[in-house]
Backbone as JSON Lines, residues from 0, in Angstrom:
{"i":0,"aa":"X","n":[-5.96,101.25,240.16],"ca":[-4.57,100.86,240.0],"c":[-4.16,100.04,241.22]}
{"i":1,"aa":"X","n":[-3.4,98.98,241.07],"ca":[-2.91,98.07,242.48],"c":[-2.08,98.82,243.03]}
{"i":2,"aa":"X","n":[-2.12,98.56,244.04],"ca":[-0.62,99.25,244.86],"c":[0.59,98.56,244.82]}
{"i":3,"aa":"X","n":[1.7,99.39,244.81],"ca":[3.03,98.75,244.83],"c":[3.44,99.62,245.9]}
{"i":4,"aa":"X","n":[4.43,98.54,246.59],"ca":[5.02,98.59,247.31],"c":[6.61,99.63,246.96]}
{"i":5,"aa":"X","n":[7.26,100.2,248.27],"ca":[8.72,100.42,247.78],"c":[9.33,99.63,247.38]}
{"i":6,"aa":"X","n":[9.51,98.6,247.46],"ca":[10.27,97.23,247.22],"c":[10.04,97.1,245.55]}
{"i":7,"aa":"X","n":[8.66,97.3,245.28],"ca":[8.78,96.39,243.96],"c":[9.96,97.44,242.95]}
{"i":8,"aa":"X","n":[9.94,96.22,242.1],"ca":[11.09,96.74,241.04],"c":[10.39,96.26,239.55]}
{"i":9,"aa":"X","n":[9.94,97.73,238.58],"ca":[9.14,97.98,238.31],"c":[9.97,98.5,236.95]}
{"i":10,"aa":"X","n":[10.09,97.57,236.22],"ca":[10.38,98.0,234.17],"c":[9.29,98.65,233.71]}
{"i":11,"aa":"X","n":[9.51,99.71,233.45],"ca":[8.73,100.27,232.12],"c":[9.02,100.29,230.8]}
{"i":12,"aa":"X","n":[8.34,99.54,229.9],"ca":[9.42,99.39,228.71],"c":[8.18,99.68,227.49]}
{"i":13,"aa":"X","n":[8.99,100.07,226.42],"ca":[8.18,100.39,224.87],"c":[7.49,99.16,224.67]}
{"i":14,"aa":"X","n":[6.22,99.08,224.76],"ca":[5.68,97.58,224.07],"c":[5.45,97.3,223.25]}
{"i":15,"aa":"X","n":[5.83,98.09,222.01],"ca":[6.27,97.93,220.34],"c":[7.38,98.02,219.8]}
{"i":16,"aa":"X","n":[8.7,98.16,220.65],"ca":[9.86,97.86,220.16],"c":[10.45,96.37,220.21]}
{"i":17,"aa":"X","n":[10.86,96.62,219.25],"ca":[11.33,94.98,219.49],"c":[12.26,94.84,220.07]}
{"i":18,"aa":"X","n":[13.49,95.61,220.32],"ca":[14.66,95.18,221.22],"c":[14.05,95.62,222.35]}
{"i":19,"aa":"X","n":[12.95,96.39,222.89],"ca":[12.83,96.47,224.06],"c":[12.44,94.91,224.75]}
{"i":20,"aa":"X","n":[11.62,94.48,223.93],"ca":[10.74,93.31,224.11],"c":[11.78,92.04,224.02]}
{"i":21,"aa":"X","n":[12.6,92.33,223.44],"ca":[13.9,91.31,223.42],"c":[14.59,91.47,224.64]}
{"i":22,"aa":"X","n":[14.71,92.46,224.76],"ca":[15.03,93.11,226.66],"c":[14.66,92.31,227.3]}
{"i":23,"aa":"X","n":[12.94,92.75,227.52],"ca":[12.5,92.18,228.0],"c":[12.55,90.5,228.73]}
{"i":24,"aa":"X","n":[12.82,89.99,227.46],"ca":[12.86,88.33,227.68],"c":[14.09,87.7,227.99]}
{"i":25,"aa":"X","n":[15.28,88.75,228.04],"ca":[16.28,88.25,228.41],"c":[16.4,88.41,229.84]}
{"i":26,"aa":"X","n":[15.59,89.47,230.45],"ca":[15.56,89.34,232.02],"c":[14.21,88.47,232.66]}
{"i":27,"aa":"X","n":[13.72,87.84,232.07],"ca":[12.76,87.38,232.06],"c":[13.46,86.14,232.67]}
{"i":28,"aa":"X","n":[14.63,85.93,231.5],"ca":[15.26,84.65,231.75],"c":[16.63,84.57,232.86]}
{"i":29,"aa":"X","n":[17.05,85.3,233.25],"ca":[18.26,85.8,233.82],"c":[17.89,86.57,235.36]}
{"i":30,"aa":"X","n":[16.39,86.54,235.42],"ca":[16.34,86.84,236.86],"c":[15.84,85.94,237.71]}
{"i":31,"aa":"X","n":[16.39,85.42,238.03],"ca":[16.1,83.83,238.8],"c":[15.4,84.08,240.22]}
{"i":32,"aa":"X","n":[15.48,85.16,240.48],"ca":[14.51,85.69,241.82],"c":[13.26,86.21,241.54]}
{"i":33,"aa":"X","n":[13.35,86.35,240.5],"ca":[11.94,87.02,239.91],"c":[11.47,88.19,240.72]}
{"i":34,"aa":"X","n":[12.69,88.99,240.76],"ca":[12.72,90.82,241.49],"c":[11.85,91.36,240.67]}
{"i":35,"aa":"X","n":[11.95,91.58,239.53],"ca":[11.55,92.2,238.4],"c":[10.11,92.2,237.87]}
{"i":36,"aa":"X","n":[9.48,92.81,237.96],"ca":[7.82,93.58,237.36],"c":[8.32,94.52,236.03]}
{"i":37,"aa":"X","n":[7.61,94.46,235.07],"ca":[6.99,94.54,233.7],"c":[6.12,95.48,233.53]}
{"i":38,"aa":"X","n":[5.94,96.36,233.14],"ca":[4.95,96.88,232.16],"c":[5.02,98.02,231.01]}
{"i":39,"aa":"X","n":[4.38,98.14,230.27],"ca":[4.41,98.66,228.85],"c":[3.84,100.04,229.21]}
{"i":40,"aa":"X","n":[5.12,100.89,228.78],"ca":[5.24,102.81,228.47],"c":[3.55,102.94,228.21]}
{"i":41,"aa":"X","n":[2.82,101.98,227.18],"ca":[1.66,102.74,226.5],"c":[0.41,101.62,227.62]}
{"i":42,"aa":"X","n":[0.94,101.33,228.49],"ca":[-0.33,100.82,229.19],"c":[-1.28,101.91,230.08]}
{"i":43,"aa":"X","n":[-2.39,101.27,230.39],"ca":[-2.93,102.63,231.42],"c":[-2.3,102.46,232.82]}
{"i":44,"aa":"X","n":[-2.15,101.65,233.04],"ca":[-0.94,101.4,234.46],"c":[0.0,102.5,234.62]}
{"i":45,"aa":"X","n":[0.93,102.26,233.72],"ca":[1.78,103.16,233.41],"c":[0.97,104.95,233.3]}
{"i":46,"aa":"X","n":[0.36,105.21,232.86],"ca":[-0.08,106.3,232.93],"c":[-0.7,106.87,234.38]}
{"i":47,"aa":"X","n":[-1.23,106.42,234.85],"ca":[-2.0,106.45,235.72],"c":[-0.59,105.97,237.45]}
{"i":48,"aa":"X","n":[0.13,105.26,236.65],"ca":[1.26,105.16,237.75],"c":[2.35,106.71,237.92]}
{"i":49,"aa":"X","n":[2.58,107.22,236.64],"ca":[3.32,108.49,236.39],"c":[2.8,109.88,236.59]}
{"i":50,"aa":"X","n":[1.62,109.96,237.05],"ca":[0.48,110.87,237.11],"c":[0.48,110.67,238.78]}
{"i":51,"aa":"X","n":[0.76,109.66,239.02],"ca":[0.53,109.82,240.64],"c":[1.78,109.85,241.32]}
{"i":52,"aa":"X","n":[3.01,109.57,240.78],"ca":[4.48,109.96,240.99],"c":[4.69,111.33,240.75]}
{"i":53,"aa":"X","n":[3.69,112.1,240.04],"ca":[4.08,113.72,239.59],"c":[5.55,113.24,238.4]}
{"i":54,"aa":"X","n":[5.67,112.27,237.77],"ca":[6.58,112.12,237.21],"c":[6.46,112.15,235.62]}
{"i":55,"aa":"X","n":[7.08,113.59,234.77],"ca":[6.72,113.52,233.71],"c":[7.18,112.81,232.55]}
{"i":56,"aa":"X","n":[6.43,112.18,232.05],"ca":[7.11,111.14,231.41],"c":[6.66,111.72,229.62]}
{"i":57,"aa":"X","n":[7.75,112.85,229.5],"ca":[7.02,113.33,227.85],"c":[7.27,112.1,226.81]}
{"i":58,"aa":"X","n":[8.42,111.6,227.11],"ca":[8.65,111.39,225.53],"c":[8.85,109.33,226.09]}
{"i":59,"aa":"X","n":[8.34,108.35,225.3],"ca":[8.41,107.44,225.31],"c":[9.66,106.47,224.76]}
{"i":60,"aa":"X","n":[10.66,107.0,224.48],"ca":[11.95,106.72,224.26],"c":[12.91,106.47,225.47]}
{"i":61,"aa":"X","n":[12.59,105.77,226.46],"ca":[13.42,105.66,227.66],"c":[12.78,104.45,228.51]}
{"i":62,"aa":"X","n":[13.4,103.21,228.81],"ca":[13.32,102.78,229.57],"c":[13.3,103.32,230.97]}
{"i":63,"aa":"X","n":[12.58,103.1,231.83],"ca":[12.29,103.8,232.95],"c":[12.13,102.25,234.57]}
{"i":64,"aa":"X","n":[12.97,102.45,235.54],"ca":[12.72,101.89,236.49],"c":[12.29,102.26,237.55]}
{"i":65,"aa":"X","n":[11.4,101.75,238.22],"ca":[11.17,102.26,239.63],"c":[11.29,101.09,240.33]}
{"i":66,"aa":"X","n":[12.05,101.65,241.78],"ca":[12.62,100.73,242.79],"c":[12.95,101.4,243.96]}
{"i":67,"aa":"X","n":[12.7,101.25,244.59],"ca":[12.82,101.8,246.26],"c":[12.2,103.09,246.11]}
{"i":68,"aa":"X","n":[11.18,103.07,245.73],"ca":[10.67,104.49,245.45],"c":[11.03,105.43,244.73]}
{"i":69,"aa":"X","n":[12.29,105.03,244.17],"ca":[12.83,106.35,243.09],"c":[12.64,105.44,241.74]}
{"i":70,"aa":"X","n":[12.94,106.71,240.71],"ca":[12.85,106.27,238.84],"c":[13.51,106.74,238.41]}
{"i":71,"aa":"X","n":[14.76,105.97,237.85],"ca":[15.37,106.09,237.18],"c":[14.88,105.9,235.5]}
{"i":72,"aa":"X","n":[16.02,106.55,234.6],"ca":[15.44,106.61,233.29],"c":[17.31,106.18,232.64]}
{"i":73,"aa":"X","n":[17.04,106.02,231.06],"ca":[18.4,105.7,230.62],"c":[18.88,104.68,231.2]}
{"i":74,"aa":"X","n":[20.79,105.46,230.78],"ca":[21.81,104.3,231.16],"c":[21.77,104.08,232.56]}
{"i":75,"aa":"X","n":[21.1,104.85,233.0],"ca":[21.16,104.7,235.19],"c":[19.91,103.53,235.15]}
{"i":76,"aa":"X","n":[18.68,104.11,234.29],"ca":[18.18,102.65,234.76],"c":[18.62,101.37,234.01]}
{"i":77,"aa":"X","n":[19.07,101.35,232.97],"ca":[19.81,100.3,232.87],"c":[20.69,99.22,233.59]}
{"i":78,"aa":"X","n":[21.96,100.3,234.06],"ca":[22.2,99.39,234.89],"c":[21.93,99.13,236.44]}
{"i":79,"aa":"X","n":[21.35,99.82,236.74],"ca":[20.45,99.62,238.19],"c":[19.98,98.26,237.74]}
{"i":80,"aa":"X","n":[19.05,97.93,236.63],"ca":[18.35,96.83,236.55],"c":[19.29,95.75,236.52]}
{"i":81,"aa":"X","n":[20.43,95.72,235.55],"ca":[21.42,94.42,235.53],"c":[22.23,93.93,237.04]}
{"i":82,"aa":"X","n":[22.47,95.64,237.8],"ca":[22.48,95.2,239.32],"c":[21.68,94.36,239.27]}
{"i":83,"aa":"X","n":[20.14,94.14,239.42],"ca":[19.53,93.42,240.09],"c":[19.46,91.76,239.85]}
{"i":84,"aa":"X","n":[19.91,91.78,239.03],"ca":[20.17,90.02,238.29],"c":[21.4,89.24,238.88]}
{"i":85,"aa":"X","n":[22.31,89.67,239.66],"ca":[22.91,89.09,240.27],"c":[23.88,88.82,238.95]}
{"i":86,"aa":"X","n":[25.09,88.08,239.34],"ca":[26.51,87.55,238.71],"c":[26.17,86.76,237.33]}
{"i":87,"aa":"X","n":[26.75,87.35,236.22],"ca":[27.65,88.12,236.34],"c":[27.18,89.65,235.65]}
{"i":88,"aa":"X","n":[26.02,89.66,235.41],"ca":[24.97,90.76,234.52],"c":[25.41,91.87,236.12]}
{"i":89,"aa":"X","n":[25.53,91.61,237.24],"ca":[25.45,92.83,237.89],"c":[26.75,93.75,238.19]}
{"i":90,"aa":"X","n":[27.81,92.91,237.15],"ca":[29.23,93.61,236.99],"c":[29.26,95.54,236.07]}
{"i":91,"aa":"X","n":[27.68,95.16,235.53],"ca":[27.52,96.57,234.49],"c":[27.72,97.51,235.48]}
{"i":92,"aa":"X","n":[27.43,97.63,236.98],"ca":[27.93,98.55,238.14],"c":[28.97,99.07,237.55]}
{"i":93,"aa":"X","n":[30.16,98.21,237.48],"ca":[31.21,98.52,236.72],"c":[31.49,99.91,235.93]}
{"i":94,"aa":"X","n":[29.95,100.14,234.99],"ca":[29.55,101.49,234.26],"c":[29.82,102.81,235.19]}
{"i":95,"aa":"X","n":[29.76,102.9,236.05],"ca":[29.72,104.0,237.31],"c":[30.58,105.04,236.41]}
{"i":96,"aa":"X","n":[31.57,104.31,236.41],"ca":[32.68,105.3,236.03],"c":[32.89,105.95,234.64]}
{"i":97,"aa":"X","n":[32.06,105.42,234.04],"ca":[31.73,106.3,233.12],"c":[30.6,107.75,232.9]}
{"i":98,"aa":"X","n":[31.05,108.54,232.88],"ca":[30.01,110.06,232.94],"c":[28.87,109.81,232.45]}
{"i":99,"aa":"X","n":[27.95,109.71,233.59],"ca":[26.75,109.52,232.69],"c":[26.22,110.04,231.47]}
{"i":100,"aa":"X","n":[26.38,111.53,231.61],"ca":[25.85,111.88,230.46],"c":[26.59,111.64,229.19]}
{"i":101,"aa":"X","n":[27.65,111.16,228.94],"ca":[28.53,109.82,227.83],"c":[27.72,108.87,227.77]}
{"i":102,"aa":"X","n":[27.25,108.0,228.53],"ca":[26.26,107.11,228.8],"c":[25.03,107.13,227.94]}
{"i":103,"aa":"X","n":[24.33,108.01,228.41],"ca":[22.98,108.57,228.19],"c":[23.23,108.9,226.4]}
{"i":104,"aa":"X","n":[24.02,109.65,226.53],"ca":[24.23,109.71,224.66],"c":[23.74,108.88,223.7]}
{"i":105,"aa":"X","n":[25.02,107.65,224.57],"ca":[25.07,106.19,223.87],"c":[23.92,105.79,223.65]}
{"i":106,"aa":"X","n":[22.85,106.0,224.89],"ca":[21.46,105.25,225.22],"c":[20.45,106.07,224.17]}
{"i":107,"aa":"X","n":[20.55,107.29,223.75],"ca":[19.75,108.15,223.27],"c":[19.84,107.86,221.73]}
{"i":108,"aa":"X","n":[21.58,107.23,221.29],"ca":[21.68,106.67,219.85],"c":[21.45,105.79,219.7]}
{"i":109,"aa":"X","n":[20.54,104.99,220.58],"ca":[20.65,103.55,220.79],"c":[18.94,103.49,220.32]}
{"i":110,"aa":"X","n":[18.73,104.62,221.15],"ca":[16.77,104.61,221.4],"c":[16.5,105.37,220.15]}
{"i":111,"aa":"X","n":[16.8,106.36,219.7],"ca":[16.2,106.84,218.64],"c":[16.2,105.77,217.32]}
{"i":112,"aa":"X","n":[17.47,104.95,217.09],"ca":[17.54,104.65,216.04],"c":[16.64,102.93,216.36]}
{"i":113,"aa":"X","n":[16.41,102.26,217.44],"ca":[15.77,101.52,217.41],"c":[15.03,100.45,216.5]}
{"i":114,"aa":"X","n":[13.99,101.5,216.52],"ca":[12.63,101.12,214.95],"c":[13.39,100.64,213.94]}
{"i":115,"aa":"X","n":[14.02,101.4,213.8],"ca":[15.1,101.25,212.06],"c":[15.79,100.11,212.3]}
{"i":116,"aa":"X","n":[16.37,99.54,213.16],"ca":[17.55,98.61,213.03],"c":[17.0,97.57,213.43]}
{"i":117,"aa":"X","n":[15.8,97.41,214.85],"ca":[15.16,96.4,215.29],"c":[13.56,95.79,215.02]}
{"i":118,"aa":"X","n":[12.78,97.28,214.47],"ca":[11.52,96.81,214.35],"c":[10.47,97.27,215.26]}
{"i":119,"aa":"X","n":[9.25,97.39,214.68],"ca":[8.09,97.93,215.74],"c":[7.33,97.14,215.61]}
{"i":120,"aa":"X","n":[6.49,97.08,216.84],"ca":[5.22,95.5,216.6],"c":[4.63,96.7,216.36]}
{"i":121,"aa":"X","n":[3.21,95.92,216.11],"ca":[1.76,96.59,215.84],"c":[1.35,96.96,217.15]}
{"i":122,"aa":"X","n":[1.05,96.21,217.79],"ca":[0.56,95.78,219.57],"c":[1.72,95.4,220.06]}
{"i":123,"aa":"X","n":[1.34,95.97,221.53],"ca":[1.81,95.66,222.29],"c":[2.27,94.3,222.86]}
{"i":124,"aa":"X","n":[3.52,93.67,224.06],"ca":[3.28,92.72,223.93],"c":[2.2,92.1,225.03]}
{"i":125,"aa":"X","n":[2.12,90.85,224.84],"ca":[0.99,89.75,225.41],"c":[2.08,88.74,225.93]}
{"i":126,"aa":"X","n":[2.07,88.58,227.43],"ca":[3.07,87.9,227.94],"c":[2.74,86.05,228.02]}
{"i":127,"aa":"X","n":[3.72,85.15,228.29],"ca":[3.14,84.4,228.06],"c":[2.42,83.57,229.61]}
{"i":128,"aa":"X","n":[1.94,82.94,229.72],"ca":[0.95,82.41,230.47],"c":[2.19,82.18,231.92]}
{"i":129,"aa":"X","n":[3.28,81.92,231.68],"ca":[3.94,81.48,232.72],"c":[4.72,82.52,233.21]}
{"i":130,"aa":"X","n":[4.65,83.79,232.13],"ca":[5.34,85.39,233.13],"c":[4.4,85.88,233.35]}
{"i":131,"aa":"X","n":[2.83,85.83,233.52],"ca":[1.9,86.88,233.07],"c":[1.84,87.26,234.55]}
{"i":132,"aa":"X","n":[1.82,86.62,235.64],"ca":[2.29,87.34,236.84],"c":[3.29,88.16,236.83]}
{"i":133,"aa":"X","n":[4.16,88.57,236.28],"ca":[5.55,89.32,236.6],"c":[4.85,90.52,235.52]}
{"i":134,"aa":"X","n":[3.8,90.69,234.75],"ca":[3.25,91.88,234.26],"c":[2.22,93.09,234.78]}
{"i":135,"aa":"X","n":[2.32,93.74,234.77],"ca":[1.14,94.36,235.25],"c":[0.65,95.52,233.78]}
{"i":136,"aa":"X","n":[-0.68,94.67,233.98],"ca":[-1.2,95.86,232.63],"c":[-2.32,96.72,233.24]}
């Protein structure tokens, strides 16, 4: 497994959902610093990254960030991540004030129903030649 640093800032995302993967490409496009690292819940990266965090990762329904050494999951990593995109995506801060676990709800009716409303690939995705640095598989 490569090493990462505290610094990196580290998406874990479903690589057969399609709004994840739509996610995906919208920060793809919207992070102009290119803070942001990639990789897929069902990669061995990912496994082998969560196994050495002691971090249990049962259920694959959660976007998950790691950044300064901590992991966030849900609406916290959510908008932790839109923090990171700068103006005006990093106004979702804004969310604070809402109870997370209100939040998390939202995020949990959001994630379960997914498949149904957006779609599942077969495979995972395959990035394209000009993000494939910002992936780690």
């Amino acid at each position: 497994m490569p090493e990462h640093s505290m610094d990196d800032n580290i998406i874990f995302f479903d690589g057969l959902c399609v709004l994840c993967n739509r996610s995906v490409n919208f920060l793809l496009k919207y992070d102009k610093r290119k803070r942001l690292k990639f990789a897929s819940l069902q990669s061995e990266f990912a496994r082998i990254f969560f196994e050495s965090k002691k971090f249990d990762l049962k259920a694959k329904d959660s976007i998950v960030f790691y950044t300064g050494g901590r992991t966030y999951i849900k609406s916290t990593a959510v908008i932790r991540i839109s923090c990171c995109l700068g103006l005006p995506w990093s106004t979702a801060g804004l969310l604070w004030i809402i109870p997370r676990p209100f939040m998390d709800l939202v995020y949990d009716y959001i994630s379960k129903n997914r498949y149904k409303w957006f779609g599942k690939r077969d495979t995972c995705r395959l990035p394209d030649e000009s993000d494939k640095s910002r992936f780690i598989e």
